[in-house]
C-alpha positions in Angstrom: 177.3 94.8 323.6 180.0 92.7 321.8 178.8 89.6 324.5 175.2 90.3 323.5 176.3 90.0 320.1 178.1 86.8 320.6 175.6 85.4 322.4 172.9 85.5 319.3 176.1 84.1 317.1 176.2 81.1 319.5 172.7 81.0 319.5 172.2 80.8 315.5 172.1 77.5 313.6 174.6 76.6 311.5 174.2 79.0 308.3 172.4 81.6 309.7 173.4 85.2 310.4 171.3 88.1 311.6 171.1 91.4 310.7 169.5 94.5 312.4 165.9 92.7 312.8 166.3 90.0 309.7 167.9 86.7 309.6 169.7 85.5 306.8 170.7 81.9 305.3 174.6 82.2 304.6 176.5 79.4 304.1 178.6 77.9 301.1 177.6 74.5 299.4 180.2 73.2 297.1 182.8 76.4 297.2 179.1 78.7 296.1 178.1 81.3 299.1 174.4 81.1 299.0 172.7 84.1 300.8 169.2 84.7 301.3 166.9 86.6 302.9 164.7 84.6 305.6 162.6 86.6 308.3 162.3 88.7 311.0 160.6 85.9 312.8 163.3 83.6 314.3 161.3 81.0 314.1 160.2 80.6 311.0 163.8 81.9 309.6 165.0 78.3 311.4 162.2 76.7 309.5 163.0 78.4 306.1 166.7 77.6 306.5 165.7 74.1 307.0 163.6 73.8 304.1 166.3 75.5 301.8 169.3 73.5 302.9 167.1 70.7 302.1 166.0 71.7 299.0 169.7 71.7 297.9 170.6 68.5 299.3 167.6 67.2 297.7 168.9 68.7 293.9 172.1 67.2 294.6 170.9 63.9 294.1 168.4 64.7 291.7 165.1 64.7 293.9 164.6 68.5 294.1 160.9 68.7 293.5 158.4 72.3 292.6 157.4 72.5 296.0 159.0 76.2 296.7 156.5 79.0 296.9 155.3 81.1 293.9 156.2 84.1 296.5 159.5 83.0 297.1 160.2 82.3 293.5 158.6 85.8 291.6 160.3 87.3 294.6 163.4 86.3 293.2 162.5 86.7 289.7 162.1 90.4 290.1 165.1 91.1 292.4 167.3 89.0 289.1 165.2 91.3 286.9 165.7 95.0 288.3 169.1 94.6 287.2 168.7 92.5 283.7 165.8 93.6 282.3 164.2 97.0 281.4 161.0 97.4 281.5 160.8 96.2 285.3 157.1 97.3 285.5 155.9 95.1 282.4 157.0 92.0 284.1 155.5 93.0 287.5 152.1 93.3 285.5 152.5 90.0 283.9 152.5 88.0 287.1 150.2 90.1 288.6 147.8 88.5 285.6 148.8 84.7 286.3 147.8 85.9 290.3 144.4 87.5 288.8 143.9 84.2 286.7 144.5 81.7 290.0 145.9 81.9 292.7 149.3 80.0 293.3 150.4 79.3 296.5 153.4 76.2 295.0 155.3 76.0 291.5 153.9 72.6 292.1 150.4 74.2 290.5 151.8 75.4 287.8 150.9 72.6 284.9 150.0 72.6 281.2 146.8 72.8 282.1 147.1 76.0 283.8 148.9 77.4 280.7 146.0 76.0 278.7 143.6 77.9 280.9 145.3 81.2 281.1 145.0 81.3 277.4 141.8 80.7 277.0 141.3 83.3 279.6 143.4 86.0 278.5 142.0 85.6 274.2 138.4 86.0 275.7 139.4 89.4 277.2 139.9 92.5 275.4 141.9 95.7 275.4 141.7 99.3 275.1 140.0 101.8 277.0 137.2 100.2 279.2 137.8 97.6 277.3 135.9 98.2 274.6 138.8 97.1 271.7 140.2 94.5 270.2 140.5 91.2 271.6 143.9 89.9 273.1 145.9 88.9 270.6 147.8 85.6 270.8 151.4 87.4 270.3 150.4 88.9 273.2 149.5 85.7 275.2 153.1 84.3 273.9 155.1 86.7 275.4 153.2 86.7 278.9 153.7 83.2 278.9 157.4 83.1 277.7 157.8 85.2 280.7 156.4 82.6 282.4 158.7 79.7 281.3 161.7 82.0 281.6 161.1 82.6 285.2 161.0 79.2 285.8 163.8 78.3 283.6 165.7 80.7 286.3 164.3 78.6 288.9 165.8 75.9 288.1 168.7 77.4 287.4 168.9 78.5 291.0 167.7 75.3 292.9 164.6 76.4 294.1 162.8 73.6 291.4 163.2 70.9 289.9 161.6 70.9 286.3 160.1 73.4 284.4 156.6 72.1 283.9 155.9 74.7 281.0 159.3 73.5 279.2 157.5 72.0 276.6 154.5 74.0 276.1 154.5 75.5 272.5 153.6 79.3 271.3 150.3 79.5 270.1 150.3 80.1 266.2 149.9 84.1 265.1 149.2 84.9 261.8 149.2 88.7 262.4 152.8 90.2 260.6 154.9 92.0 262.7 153.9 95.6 262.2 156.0 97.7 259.5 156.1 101.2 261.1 155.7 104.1 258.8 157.1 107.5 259.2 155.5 110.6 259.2 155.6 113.0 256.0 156.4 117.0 257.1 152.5 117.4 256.1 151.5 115.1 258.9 153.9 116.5 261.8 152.7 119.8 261.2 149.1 118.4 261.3 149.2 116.3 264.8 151.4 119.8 265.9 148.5 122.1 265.2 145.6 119.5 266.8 147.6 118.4 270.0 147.3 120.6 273.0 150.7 122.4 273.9 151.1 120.4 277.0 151.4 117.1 274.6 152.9 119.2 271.4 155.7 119.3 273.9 155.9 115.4 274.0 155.4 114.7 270.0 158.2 117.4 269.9 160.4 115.1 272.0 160.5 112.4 270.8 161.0 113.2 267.2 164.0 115.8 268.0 165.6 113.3 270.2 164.8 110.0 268.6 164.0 108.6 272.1 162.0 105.4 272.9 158.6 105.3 274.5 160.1 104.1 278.3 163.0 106.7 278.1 161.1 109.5 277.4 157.8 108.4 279.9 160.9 107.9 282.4 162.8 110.8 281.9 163.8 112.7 284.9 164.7 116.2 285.4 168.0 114.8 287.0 168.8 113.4 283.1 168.7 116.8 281.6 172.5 119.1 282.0 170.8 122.6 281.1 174.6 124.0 280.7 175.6 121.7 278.1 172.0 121.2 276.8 171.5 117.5 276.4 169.8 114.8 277.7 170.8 111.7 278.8 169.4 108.5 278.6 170.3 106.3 281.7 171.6 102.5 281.0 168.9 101.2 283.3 166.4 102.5 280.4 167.8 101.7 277.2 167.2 98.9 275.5 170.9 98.5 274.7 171.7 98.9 278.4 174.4 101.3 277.7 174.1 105.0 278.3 174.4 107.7 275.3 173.8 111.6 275.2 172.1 113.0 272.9 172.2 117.1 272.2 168.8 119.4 272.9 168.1 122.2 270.2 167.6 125.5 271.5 163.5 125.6 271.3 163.4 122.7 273.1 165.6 123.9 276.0 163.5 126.8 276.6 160.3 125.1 276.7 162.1 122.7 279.8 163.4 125.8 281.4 159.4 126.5 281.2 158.4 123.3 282.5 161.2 122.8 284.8 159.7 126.3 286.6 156.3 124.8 286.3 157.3 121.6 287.6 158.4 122.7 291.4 154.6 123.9 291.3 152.9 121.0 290.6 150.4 119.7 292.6 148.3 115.8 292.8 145.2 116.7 291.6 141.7 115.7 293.2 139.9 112.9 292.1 136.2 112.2 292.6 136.4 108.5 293.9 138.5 108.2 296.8 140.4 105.0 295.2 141.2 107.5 292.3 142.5 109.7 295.0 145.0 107.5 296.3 146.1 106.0 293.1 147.2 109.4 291.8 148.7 110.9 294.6 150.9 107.8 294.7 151.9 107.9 291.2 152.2 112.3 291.6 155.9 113.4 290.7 157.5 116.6 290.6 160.6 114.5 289.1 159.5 113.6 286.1 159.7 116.0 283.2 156.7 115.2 281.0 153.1 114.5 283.4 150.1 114.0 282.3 147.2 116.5 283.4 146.8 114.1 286.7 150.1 115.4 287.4 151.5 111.7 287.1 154.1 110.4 284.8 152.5 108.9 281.6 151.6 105.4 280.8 149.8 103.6 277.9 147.3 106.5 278.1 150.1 108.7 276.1 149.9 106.2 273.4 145.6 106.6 273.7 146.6 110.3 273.1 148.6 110.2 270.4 146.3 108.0 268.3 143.5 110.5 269.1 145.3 113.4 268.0 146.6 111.3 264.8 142.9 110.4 263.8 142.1 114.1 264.7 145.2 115.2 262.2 144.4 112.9 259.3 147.3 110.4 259.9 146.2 107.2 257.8 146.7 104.1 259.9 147.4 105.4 263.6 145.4 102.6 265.5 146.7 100.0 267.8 148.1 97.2 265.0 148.5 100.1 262.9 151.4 101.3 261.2 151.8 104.5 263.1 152.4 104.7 267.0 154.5 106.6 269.3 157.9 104.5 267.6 156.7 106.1 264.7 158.2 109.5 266.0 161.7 107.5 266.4 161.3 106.5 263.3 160.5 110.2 261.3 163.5 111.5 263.4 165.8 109.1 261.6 164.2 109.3 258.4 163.9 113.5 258.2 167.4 113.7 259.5 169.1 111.3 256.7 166.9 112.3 254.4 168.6 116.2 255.2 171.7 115.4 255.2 172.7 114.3 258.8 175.5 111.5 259.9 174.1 108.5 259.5 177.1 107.4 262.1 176.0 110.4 264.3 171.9 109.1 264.1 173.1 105.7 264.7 174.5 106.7 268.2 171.9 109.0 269.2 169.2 106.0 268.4 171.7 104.2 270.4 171.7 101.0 268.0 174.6 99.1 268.4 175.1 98.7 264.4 174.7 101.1 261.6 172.7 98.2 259.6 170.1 98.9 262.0 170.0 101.9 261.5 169.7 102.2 258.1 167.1 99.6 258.3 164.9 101.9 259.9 165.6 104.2 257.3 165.2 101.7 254.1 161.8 100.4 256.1 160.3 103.6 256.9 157.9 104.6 254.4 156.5 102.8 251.7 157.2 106.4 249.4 160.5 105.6 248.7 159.9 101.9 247.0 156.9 103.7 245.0 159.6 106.3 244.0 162.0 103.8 242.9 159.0 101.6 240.5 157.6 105.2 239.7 161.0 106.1 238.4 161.3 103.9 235.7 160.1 105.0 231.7 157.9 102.4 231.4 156.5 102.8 234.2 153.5 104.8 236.2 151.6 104.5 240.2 149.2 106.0 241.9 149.9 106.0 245.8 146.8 105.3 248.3 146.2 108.1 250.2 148.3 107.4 252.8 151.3 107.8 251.1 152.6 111.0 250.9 155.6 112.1 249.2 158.7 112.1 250.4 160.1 115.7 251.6 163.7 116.1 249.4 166.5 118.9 250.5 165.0 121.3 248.5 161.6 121.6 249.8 163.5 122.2 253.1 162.0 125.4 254.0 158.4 123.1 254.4 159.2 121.6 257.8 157.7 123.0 260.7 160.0 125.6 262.2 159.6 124.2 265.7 161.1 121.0 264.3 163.7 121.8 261.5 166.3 123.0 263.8 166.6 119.9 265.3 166.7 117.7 262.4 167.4 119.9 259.2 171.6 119.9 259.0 172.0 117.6 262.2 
């Protein structure tokens, strides 16, 4: 075995290693190991190693051109991006879209013109279910393109090409503001309570006892939760900080994920009608995940269609997408009810996970626009009517108003 071995050694070019089934490019080029990936085709491994090794020669005298593959080059985009960036999947659907647009077989097609196109493409569509909302906005088209331009910015950071033909291209101009969430008054989270079915009254509940984001509680996995010290954790591969925190589970709360825990070893994927349904779902199916949807699958953007239905079916003033109530809205009543009672503001600034307490306490100055209506209303001179929409502001002593379900988590934190 150890001459069979040799033998395939001896029989390798220079920089080339096998593996199992798979060759690999290993060599060093100025004191840098460089290992790749090639094929489990010998010959076109030879061919690839050929192409790479001139690449870099090329790039060392300044000739490198953008003839490397867009496969080659998202493929080692997203391998970089599992481990630097956090919402994996969002990235995965953005070049899916520049694949949907035109197909790209070289960075060599990638050209101001095709940027030009893809936005023209991308503001004629629209969003929402079947379509049927809004138009694309162009904060959106920015940020699929700066995705874009950072890939290839990694590129050639890497040697695989030259220029970065998008270097120059400019964001188009967006006159929408960045929203200014709202948080919800106690009158409000007992009203989307008493709408929402129990299966997503468990959700709602969630997020505004544990001040989670979106992806960390869509992602959260049974293996997150220690039933004997009762508290959840949120992994550093899905906080935005990347650094893992803890954060404490009321007693309500653990017994309804006892409940679904049970429930969850009996889950089933549920039938569709088309067979493409079918196969979709029992793909995504999961018995791991502790919040599903009624497909038994773990929630996406339609949690977000949810919670605005149940908002316009509570009353909530401004739950629409652009609006200033979404899901982050729940993140930001948990830090708002629990300073607003009394808790840490040091303790909510680690369960939020923010690396500063500014940030927190910008949430909390931001939330509402009650507060700025009670400071102008305050003065002798002085009266204002609030819109609808703005409710009062619950104070200590109107403690006993908050929904039971919810005021042992936040009441006294």
């Amino acid at each position: 075995m150890n001459e069979e071995l040799k033998m395939i050694r001896d029989r390798l070019p220079d920089g080339m290693t096998k593996r199992g089934k798979v060759y690999y490019a290993q060599f060093r080029h100025k004191g840098r190991l460089i290992r790749k990936r090639l094929s489990a085709d010998f010959g076109v491994a030879k061919s690839m190693l050929r192409d790479m090794r001139g690449r870099i020669e090329r790039n060392d005298w300044g000739l490198i051109d953008n003839e490397a593959s867009w496969d080659e080059v998202t493929k080692a985009f997203l391998d970089n991006a599992r481990q630097t960036i956090r919402d994996i999947d969002q990235v995965r659907r953005t070049i899916k879209l520049f694949e949907k647009f035109r197909p790209v077989k070289t960075i060599k097609q990638i050209t101001m013109t095709y940027a030009t196109g893809y936005r023209d493409w991308r503001l004629a569509q629209r969003v929402g279910h079947k379509g049927r909302g809004d138009f694309v906005s162009p904060r959106t088209v920015n940020r699929e393109l700066g995705t874009l331009k950072t890939m290839l910015n990694k590129a050639v950071a890497w040697g695989l090409i030259g220029s970065n033909p998008l270097a120059r291209l400019k964001p188009l101009r967006n006159d929408n503001p960045v929203k200014q969430r709202r948080a919800l008054a106690v009158e409000e989270v007992e009203a989307l309570f008493e709408v929402s079915p129990e299966y997503l009254r468990n959700v709602w509940r969630f997020f505004m006892i544990t001040g989670m984001r979106r992806n960390e509680v869509v992602g959260l996995r049974w293996e997150d939760i220690d039933f004997e010290r009762r508290t959840v954790t949120v992994s550093a591969s899905r906080a935005k900080s990347h650094k893992a925190r803890e954060i404490p589970i009321d007693d309500h709360m653990m017994e309804v994920l006892h409940r679904l825990k049970k429930e969850a070893a009996q889950r089933k994927p549920v039938p569709a009608k088309r067979a493409a349904q079918s196969e979709q779902q029992l793909r995504n199916f999961s018995r791991d995940h502790v919040f599903v949807n009624q497909a038994n699958s773990p929630w996406r953007n339609n949690l977000l269609r949810a919670f605005y239905f149940y908002c316009r079916r509570a009353g909530i003033m401004d739950a629409k997408r652009r609006g200033a109530v979404d899901l982050h809205s729940l993140r930001v009543t948990f830090t708002s009810l629990a300073i607003e009672h009394g808790a840490s503001p040091r303790a909510i600034q680690s369960i939020l996970g923010h690396s500063t307490l500014g940030l927190t306490m910008g949430i909390y100055a931001k939330a509402t626009d009650r507060s700025k209506r009670d400071a102008v209303a305050a003065l002798p001179f002085a009266s204002i009517t609030a819109p609808p929409h703005v409710l009062k502001l619950v104070t200590p002593a109107q403690k006993a108003s908050v929904p039971e379900a919810y005021a042992n988590s936040v009441v006294g934190s």
